[in-house]
VOPAKE-244512 format. One record per residue (C-alpha): residue number from 1; residue in three letters; x, y, z. Coordinates in steps of 0.2 Angstrom, whole numbers. Layout:
N
i,aa,px,py,pz
NUM,ala,X,Y,Z
...
***
This chain:
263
i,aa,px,py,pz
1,unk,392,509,373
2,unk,406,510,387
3,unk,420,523,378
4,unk,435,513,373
5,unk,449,520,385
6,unk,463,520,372
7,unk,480,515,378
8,unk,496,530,378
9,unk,504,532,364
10,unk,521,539,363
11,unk,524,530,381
12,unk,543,535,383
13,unk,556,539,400
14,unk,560,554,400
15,unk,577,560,392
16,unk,594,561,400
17,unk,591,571,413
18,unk,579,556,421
19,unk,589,543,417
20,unk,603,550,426
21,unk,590,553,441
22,unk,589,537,446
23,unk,609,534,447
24,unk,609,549,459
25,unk,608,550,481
26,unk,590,555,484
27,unk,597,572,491
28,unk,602,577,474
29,unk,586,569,466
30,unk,577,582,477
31,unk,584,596,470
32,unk,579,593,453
33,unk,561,602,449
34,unk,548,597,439
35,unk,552,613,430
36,unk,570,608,425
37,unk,564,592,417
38,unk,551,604,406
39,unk,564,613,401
40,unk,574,597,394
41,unk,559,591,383
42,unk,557,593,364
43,unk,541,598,363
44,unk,530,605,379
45,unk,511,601,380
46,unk,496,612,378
47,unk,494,623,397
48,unk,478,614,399
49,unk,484,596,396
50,unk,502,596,405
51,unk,500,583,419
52,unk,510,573,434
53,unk,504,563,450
54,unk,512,566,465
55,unk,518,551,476
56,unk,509,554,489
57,unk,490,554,479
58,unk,495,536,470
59,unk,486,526,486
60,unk,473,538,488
61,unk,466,538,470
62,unk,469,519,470
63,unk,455,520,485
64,unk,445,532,479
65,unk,441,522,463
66,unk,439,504,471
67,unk,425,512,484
68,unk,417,522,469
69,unk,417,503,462
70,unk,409,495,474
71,unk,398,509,479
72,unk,389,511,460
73,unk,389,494,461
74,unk,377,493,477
75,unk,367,510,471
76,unk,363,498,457
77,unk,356,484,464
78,unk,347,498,477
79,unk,338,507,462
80,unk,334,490,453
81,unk,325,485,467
82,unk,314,500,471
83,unk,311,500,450
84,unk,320,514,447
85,unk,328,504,430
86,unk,334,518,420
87,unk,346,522,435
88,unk,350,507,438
89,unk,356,504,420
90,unk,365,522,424
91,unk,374,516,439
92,unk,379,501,431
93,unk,387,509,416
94,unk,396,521,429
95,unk,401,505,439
96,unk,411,496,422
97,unk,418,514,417
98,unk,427,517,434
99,unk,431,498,431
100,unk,441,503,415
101,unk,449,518,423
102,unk,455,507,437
103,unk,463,496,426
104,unk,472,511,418
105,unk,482,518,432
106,unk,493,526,420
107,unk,478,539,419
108,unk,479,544,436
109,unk,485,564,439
110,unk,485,575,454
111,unk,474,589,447
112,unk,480,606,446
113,unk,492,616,431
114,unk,510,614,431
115,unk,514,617,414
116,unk,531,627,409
117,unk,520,646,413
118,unk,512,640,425
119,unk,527,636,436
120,unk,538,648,434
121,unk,526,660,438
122,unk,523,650,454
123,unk,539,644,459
124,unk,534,640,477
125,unk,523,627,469
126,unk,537,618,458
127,unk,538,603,465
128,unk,554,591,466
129,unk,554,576,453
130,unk,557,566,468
131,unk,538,568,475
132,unk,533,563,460
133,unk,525,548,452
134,unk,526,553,436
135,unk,521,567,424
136,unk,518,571,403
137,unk,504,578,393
138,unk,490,573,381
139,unk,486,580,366
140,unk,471,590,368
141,unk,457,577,364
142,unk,441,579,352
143,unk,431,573,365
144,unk,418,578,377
145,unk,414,566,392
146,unk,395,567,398
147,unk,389,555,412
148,unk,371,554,414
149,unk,355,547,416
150,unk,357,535,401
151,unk,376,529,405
152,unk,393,537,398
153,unk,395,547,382
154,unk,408,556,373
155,unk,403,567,362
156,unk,413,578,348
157,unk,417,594,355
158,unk,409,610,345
159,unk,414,626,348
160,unk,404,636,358
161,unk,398,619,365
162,unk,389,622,384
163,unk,388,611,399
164,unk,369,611,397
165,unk,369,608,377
166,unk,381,593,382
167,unk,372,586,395
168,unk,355,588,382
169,unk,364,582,368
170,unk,371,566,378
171,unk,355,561,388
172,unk,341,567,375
173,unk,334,578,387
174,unk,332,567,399
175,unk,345,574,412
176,unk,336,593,413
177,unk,322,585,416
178,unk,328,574,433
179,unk,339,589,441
180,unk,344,608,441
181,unk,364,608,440
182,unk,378,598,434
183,unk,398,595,438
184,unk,409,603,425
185,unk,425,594,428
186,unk,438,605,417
187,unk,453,596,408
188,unk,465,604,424
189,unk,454,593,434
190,unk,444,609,442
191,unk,426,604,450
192,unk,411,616,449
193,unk,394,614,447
194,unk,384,621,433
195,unk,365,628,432
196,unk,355,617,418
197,unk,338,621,422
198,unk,327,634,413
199,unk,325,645,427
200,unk,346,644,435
201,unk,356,639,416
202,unk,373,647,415
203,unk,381,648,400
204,unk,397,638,405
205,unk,407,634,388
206,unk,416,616,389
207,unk,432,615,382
208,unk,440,599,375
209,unk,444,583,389
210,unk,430,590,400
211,unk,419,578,410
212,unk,401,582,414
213,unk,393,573,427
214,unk,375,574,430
215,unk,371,576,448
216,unk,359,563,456
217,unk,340,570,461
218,unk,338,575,478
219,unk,324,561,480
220,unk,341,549,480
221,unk,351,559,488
222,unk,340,561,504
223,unk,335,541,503
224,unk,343,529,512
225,unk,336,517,505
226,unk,347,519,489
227,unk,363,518,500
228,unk,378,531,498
229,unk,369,542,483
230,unk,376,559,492
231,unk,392,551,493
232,unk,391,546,476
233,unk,386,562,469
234,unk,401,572,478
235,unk,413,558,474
236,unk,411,553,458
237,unk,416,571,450
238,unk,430,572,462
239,unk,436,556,454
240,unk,436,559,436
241,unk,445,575,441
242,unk,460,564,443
243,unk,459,555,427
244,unk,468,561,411
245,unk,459,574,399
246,unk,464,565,385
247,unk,469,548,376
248,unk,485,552,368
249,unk,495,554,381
250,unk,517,553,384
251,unk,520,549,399
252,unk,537,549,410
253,unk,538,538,425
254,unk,549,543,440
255,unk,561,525,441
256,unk,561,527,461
257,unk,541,533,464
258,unk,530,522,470
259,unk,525,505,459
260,unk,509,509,451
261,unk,506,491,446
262,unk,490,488,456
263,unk,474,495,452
***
């Protein structure tokens, strides 16, 4: 079963100080930070779950998720026809998943911290509200998100919870035995691969809104036959690092930024 993709809740514009952004000259919207627009909130999210998208990446990930589409699509129809069924029935669950997050552009962030701490303790990276989309935060979820062999699971988090232990749990063993590592895709929307195997397992502890991606075995990878599979196993992490790490989610939109109408 596809995980339901709840809608936001709490969807809201941003107080006083953004309503009066859009009545000002751009030259004064630009001077107004991403910072100063925390400070004028109520409540500030959780470091980990404080999220914005940037102008300039609203395109981009608009691309990035309608080649994934297209290209799990053909992986497929590749694997169905060489009788590799259980990954074409993987590759098809991944195929309607990216379809649900394209239809939810909403969930789309530029990846990276800019919580309260984070930016004043880096003020060269505070950017202006103008170069942005939008921003908000999520509560932090309950979920983990595992994508493997046998489609897309979200598990409940436990403490202590590992990549590998997620990945087992999610794909009843079936991922350890295919491949040696995993993508861990951490709710900041940071990438890095994971030992799973018995001989190269790390220890990695998940934490809640994390993504694990199980990467594709090199007999795919070095195929032809079954298309872009490489592609496909560097892209599809990069991805779902720009999706939210959670469902409940306020969100501010930026009344000049780009229209994020289109999928």
């Amino acid at each position: 079963m596809i995980p339901r993709i709840s809608s936001f809740t709490g969807l809201r514009p941003a107080r006083l100080l953004l309503l009066g952004l859009a009545m000002l000259p751009l030259s004064s919207q630009a001077e107004t930070t991403l910072r100063d627009a925390w400070l004028e909130q109520p409540a500030l999210p959780a470091a980990g779950y404080a999220f914005h998208q940037r102008a300039e990446d609203v395109d981009r990930h608009r691309q990035q998720g309608r080649e994934l589409h297209a290209e799990l699509g053909l992986a497929a129809r590749h694997a169905a026809e060489r009788g590799e069924l259980p990954w074409a029935h993987a590759f098809t669950r991944w195929e309607q998943q990216i379809a649900a997050y394209r239809q939810a552009p909403e969930h789309a962030r530029t990846p990276g911290r800019i919580d309260i701490t984070a930016l004043v303790a880096a003020p060269r990276h505070n950017p202006s509200l103008a170069s942005l989309a939008h921003f908000g935060g999520c509560e932090p979820p309950s979920w983990v998100e595992v994508w493997h062999i046998g489609g897309v699971t979200r598990l409940t988090h436990q403490a202590g919870m590992t990549v590998a232990q997620a990945l087992d749990s999610a794909s009843q063993g079936r991922a350890q035995r295919q491949v040696d590592s995993a993508w861990r895709i951490s709710p900041l929307g940071r990438v890095s691969e994971v030992g799973i195997a018995a001989w190269n397992q790390e220890p990695v502890e998940v934490t809640p809104g994390s993504r694990i991606v199980q990467r594709l075995p090199e007999s795919f990878t070095a195929d032809d036959a079954l298309g872009s599979a490489e592609w496909i196993d560097a892209s599809l992490p990069r991805y779902l690092a720009t999706r939210l790490p959670g469902d409940r989610c306020t969100l501010h939109a930026i009344p000049h930024a780009t229209d994020e109408s289109s999928p």
